[in-house]
C-alpha positions in Angstrom: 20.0 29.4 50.1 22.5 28.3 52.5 26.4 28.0 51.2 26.3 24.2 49.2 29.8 24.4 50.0 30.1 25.0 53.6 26.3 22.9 54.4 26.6 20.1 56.5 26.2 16.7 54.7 23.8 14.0 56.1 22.6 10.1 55.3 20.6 7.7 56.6 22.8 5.4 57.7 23.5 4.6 61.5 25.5 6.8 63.8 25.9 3.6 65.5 26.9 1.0 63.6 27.1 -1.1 67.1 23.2 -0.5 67.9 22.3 -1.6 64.5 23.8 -4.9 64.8 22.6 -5.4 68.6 19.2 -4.8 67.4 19.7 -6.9 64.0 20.8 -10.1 66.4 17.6 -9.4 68.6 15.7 -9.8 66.3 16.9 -13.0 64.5 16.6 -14.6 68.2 13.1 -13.6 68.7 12.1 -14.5 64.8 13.6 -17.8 65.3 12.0 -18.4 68.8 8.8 -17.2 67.5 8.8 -19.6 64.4 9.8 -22.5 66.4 7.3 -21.8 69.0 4.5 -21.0 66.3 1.9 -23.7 67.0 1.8 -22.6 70.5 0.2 -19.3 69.0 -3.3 -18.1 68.2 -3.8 -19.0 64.5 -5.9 -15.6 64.7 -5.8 -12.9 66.7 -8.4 -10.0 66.1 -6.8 -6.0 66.0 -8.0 -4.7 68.5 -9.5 -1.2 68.9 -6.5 0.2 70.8 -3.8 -1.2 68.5 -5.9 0.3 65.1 -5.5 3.8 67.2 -1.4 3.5 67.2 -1.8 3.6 63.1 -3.7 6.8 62.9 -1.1 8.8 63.8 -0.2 11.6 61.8 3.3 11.3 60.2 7.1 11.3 62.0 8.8 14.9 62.0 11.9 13.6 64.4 14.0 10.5 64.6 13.0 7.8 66.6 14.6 5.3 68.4 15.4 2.3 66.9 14.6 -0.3 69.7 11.5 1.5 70.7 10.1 0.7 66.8 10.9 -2.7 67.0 9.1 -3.0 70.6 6.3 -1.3 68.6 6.4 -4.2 66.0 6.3 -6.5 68.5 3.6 -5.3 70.4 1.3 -3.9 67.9 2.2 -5.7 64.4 3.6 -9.2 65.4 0.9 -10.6 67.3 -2.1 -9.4 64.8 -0.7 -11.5 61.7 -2.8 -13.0 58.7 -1.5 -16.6 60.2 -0.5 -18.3 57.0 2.3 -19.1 59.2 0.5 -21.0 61.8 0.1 -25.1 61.4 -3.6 -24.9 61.3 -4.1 -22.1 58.8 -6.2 -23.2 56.3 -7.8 -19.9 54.7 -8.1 -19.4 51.0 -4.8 -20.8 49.4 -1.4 -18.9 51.0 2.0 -20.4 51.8 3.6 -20.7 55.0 7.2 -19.5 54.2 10.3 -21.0 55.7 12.9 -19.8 58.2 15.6 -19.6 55.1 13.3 -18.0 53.1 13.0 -15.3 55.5 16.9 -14.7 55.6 17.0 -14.8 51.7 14.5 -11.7 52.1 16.7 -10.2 54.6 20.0 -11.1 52.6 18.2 -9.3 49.5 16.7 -6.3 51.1 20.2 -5.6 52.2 21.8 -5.6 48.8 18.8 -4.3 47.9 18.9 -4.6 43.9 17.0 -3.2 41.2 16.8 -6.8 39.8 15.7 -6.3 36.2 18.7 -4.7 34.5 22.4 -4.6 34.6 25.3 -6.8 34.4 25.0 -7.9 37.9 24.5 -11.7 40.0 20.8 -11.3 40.6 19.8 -11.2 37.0 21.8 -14.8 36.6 20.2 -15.9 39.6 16.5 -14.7 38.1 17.6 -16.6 34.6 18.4 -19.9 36.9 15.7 -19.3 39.3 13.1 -19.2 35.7 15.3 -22.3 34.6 14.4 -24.4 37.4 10.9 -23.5 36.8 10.7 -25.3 33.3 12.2 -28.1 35.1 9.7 -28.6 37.2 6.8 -28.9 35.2 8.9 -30.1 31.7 8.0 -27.3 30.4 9.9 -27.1 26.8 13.5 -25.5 27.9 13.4 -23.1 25.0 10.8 -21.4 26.5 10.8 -18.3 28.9 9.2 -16.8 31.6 9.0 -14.4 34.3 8.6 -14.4 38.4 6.0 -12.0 39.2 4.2 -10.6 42.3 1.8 -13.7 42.0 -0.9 -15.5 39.9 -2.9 -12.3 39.4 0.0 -10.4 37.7 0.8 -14.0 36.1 -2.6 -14.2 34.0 -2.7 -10.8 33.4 0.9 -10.9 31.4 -0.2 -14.6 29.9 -3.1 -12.6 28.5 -1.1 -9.9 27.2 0.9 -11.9 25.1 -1.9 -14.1 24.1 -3.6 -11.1 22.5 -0.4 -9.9 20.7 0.8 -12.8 19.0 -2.6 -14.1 18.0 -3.9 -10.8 17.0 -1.4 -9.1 14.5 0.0 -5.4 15.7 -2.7 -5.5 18.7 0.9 -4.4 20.4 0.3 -1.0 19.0 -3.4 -0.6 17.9 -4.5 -2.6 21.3 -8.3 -4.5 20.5 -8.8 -2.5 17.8 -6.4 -4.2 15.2 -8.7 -7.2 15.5 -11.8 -7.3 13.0 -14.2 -8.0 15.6 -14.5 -7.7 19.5 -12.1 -10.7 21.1 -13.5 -13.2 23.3 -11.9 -16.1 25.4 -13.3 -18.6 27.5 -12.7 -20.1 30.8 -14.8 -22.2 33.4 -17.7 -20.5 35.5 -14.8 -22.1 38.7 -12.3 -19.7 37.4 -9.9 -17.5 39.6 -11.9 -13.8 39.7 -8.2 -12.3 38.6 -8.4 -13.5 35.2 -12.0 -11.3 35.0 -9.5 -8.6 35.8 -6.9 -9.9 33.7 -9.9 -9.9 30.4 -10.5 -5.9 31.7 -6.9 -4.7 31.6 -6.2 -6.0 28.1 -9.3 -3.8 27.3 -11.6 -7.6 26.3 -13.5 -6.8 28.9 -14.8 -9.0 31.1 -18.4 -8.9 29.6 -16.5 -10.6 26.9 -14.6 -13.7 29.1 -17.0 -16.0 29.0 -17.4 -17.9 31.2 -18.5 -21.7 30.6 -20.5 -23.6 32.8 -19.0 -26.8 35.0 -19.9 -30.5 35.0 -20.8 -32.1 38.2 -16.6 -32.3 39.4 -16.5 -28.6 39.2 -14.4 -29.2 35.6 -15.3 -27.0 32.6 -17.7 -28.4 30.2 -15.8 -29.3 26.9 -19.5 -29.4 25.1 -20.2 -26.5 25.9 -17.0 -24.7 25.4 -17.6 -25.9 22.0 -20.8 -24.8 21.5 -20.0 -21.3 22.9 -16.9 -21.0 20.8 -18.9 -21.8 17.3 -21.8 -19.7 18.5 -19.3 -16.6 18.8 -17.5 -17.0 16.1 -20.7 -17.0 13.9 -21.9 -14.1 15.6 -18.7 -12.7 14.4 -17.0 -12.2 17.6 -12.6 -13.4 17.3 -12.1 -16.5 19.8 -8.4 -15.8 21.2 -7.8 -17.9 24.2 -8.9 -20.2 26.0 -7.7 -20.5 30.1 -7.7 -24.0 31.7 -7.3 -24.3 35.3 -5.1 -26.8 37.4 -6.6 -26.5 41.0 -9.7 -24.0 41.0 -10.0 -21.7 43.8 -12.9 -23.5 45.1 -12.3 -27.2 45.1 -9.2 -27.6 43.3 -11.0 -29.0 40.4 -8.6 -29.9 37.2 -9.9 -29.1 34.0 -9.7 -32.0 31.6 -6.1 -30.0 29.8 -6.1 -32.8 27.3 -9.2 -31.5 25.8 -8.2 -28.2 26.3 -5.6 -28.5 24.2 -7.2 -30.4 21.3 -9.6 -27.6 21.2 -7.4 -24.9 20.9 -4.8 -26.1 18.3 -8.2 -26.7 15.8 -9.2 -23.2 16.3 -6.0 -21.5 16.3 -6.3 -20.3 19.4 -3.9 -19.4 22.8 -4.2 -21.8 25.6 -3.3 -20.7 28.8 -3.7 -22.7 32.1 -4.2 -21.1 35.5 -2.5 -23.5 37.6 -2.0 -20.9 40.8 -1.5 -23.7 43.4 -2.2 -26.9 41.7 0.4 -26.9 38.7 2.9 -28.1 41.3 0.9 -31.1 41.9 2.6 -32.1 38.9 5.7 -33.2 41.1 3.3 -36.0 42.8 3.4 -39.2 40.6 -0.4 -39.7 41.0 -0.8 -36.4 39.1 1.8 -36.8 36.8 -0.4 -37.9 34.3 -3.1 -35.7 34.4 -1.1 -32.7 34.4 1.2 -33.8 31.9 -0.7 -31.8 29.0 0.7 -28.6 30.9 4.3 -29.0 29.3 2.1 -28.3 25.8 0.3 -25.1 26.9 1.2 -21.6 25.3 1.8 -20.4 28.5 1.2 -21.8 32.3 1.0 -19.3 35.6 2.1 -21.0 39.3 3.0 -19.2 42.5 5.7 -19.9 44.5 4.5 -19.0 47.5 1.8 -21.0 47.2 2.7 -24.8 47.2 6.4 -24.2 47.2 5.7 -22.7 50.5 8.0 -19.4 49.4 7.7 -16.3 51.8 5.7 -13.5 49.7 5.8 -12.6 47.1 6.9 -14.5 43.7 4.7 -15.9 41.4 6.2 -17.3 37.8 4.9 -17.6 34.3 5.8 -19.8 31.9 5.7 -19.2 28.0 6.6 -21.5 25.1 7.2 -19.4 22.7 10.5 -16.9 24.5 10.6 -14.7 21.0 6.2 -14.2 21.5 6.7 -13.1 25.4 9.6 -10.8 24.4 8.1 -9.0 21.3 5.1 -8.7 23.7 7.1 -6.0 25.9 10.2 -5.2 24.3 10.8 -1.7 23.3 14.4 -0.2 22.6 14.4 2.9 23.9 17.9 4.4 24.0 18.4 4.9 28.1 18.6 1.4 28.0 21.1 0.2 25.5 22.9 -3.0 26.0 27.2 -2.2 26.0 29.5 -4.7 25.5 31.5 -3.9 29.2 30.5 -2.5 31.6 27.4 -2.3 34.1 24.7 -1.7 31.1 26.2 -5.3 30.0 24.8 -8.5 31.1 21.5 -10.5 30.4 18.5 -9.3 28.4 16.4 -6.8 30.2 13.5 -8.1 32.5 11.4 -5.3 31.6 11.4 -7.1 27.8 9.5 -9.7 29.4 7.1 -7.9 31.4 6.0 -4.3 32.7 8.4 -4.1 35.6 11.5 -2.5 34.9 11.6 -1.9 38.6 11.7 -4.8 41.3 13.2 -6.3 43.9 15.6 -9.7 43.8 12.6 -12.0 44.5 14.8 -14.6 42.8 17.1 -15.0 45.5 14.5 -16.8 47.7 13.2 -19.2 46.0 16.9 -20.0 44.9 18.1 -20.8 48.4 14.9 -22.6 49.2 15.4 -25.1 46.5 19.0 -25.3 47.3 18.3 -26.2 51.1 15.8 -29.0 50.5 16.1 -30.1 46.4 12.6 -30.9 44.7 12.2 -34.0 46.1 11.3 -32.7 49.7 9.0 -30.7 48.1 7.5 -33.0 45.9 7.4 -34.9 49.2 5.8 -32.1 51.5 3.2 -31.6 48.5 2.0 -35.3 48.7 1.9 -35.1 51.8 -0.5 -32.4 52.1 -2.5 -34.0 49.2 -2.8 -37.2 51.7 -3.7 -34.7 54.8 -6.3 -33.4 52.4 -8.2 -37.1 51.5 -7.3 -37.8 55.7 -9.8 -35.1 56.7 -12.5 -35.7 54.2 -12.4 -39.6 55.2 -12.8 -38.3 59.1 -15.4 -35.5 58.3 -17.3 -38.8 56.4 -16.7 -40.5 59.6 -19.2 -37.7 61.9 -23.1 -37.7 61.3 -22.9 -34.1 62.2 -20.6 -33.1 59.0 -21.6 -33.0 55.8 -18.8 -33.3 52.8 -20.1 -30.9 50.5 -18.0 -32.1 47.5 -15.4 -35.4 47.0 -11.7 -34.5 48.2 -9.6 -34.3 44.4 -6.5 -32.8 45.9 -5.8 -30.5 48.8 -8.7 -28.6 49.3 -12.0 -30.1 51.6 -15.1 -28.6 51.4 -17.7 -29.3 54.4 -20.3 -28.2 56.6 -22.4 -28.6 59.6 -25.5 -30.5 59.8 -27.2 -31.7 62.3 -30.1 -32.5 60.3 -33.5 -30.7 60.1 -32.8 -27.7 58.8 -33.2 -26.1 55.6 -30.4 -25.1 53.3 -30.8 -21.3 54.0 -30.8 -22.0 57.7 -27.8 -23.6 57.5 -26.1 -21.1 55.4 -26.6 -18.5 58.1 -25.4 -21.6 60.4 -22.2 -22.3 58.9 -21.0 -18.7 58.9 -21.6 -17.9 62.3 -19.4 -21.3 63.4 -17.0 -20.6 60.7 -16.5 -16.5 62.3 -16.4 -18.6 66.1 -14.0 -20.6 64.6 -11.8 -17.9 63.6 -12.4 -16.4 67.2 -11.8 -19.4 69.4 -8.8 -20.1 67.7 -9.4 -23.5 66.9 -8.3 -23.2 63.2 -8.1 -21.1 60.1 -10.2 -22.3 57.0 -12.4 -20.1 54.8 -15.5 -20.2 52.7 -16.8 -20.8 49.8 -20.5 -21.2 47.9 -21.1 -24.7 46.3 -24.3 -24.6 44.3 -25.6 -22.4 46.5 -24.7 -24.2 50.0 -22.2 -22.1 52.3 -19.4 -24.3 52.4 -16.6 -24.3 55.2 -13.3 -24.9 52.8 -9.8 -26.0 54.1 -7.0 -25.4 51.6 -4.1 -27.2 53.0 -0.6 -25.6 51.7 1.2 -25.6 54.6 3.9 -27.4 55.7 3.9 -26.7 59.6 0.5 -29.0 59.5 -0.2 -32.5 60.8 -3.0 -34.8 61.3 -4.1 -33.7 64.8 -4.2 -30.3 63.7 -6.9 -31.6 61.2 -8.7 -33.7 64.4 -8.6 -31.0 66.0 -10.6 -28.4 63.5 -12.8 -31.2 63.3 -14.0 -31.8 67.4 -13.6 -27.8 67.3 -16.5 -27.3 64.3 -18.9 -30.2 66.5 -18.5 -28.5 69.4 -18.7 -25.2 68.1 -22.1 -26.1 66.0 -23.8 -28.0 68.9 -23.2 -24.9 70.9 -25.2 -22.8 67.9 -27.6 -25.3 67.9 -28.4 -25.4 71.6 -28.6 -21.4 71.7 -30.9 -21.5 68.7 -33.6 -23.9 70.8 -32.6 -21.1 73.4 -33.7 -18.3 70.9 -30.8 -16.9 72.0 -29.4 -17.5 68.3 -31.3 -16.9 65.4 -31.0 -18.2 61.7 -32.3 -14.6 59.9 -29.6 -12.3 61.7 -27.0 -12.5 59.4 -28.7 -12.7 56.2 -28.2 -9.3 53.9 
């Protein structure tokens, strides 16, 4: 080994502090030009073949240069984005971030904290940040919580601590301290992550039941009922039941009230799944129907979601703070609390979760809220609520369209039909426009399968869109479909090619 003493020392900060900065400013002007300019942009832009080549290269041995990586970003990475950014991105259910939001990021990966432990500002920020959570649904304010990656991470720590408080020293003997095999219930419309969230707990997800829905896409109290008795007299130990505010499909609201009433006489957890549409609560037409929230054992909602938050931070909510702590708490002596010092300050974060690593995803969503205050976004929300209930009156409005279900909130389901044409057919139909769609550019929205018609689904988060962008997905799904129809009397499309 070469002398330690006489060895040259090294880091990997700059030799030029100067180039650092000149390339840090660069980039905040083309960021900001970009994001101003963004609805001038393809809403999608395939990778092409050439581009998936630059990422198979083997590993760096040497130093590159700085401004040639960013002109790589910029020419392989920028322009192939998901497009959750973009005004008429409509796919699935994903944020659109803000320009702040994107400096908090910047502004934390610089200070770049290990924001669970330690007497230090982002774990004050964190408590605030979980705080102002409560506040916005009323939650009770002696409750807790945590900000997660999002709502998969959300239901799986919800379920966590619903099987350790109801089920005594499950902490430490896991399903096995409970006389029978557990069970809990949720709607047939439920988010596929609490499946997973049922199979990590060790349930399993043979044992989630799943209840069917009524004709709004809402569980089926009967039947939850039913299924509840039927299991516990087959000896199987009911634990929780998960509501949902906003499915992933339609945005159907389970009846919470119910819910509720149900779970208090059996003794039972309920938690609500309310990924996107919890926040709805903010909207005074909603108020009401989501009100039964502030009584749940526990409630999971993503900020980047409908709080339009840059990835990723999701948050869940728990009634009972000493329940969620004695969930994950263990004292383990590397991380004692002193009175002084840096191993002072607030409780832990890894008490309340299975982190005990992460970064200061706090900060964000606290300058976010401090740059517009909750009535903007109560505001923004509404408003794409309204755009929502626009688009379904205007799809109504075409013989050509077809609304597949009514418009509840902020997500449309539709497709094309000219008329004449089985079901299957126009299954196969609707997903070859949807893909053109995607690959004209005209807009972003997804898919979905409503009893068992292929549905072309807009889920409208985004606070970049407006009304035309909505005409304008519409005049681009006619034209698109006419054009399928016209090849098909061609035979130059065919209604069999893309089935499996």
């Amino acid at each position: 080994m070469e002398d330690t003493e006489t060895k040259p020392e090294t880091g990997l900060d700059p030799s030029n502090w100067d180039d650092i900065k000149r390339l840090g400013h660069q980039m905040i002007d083309d960021m900001v030009d970009y994001l101003k300019n963004i609805g001038e942009a393809n809403v999608f832009t395939a990778v092409p073949k050439s581009v998936k080549k630059e990422f198979e290269k083997p590993i760096p041995t040497e130093p590159g240069d700085i401004f040639e990586i960013y002109n790589d970003f910029k020419q392989h990475i920028l322009p192939y984005h998901g497009g959750n950014i973009h005004p008429k991105y409509f796919a699935w259910v994903q944020g659109t971030g803000t320009p702040m939001g994107a400096l908090a990021d910047l502004l934390a990966g610089v200070i770049n904290s290990n924001a669970t432990m330690g007497d230090q500002s982002s774990l004050y920020v964190d408590r605030q940040v979980i705080n102002w959570c409560k506040e916005l649904l009323n939650y009770p304010a002696t409750g807790s919580g945590i900000l997660v990656s999002g709502g998969s991470i959300a239901n799986i720590t919800a379920l966590i601590v619903a099987r350790n408080t109801i089920i005594v020293n499950s902490k430490n003997a896991g399903v096995y301290a409970a006389p029978g095999k557990l069970t809990a219930y949720c709607s047939a419309e439920t988010h596929n992550c609490v499946n997973k969230a049922a199979e990590v707990i060790g349930m399993g997800g043979d044992n989630l039941r799943k209840i069917p829905v009524n004709e709004h896409f809402e569980i089926d109290i009967e039947a939850l009922k039913s299924k509840i008795a039927e299991d516990k007299a087959a000896g199987f130990i009911p634990f929780c039941i998960v509501g949902n505010a906003g499915t992933v499909n339609t945005g159907a609201i389970d009846p919470i009230d119910a819910l509720l009433k149900i779970a208090r006489a059996e003794k039972i957890w309920l938690h609500i799944d309310g990924a996107f549409g919890a926040l709805a609560k903010l909207v005074p037409a909603y108020q009401e129907r989501l009100k039964s929230l502030e009584e749940a054992d526990s409630v999971a909602f993503d900020l980047h979601k409908w709080m339009y938050v840059q990835y990723e931070v999701g948050c869940v909510l728990f009634k009972d703070a000493a329940a969620h702590r004695a969930a994950f708490a263990n004292a383990v002596n590397y991380l004692t609390a002193h009175e002084r010092g840096l191993s002072a300050g607030p409780d832990t974060i890894s008490n309340y979760g299975m982190e005990l690593s992460r970064g200061f995803k706090a900060l964000k969503v606290w300058m976010s809220l401090r740059e517009h205050g909750i009535d903007k976004y109560a505001a923004m929300i509404s408003q794409n609520i309204d755009q929502a209930f626009y688009l379904g009156s205007e799809i109504a409005k075409r013989p050509s369209l077809e609304l597949l279900t009514p418009v509840t909130m902020n997500i449309v389901c539709y497709r094309y039909n000219p008329g004449g044409l089985d079901d299957d057919q126009l299954n196969v139909l609707n997903k070859e426009l949807l893909m053109r769609t995607h690959e004209a550019a005209v807009a972003a929205p997804s898919s979905t399968v409503l009893n068992g018609k292929y549905a072309i689904r807009v889920a409208i988060t985004n606070h970049r869109t407006r009304r035309r962008h909505l005409d304008e997905m519409i005049a681009g799904t006619i034209e698109i479909g006419d054009v399928l129809m016209k090849e098909y009397e061609a035979k130059l499309f065919r209604f069999d090619f893309l089935t499996q």
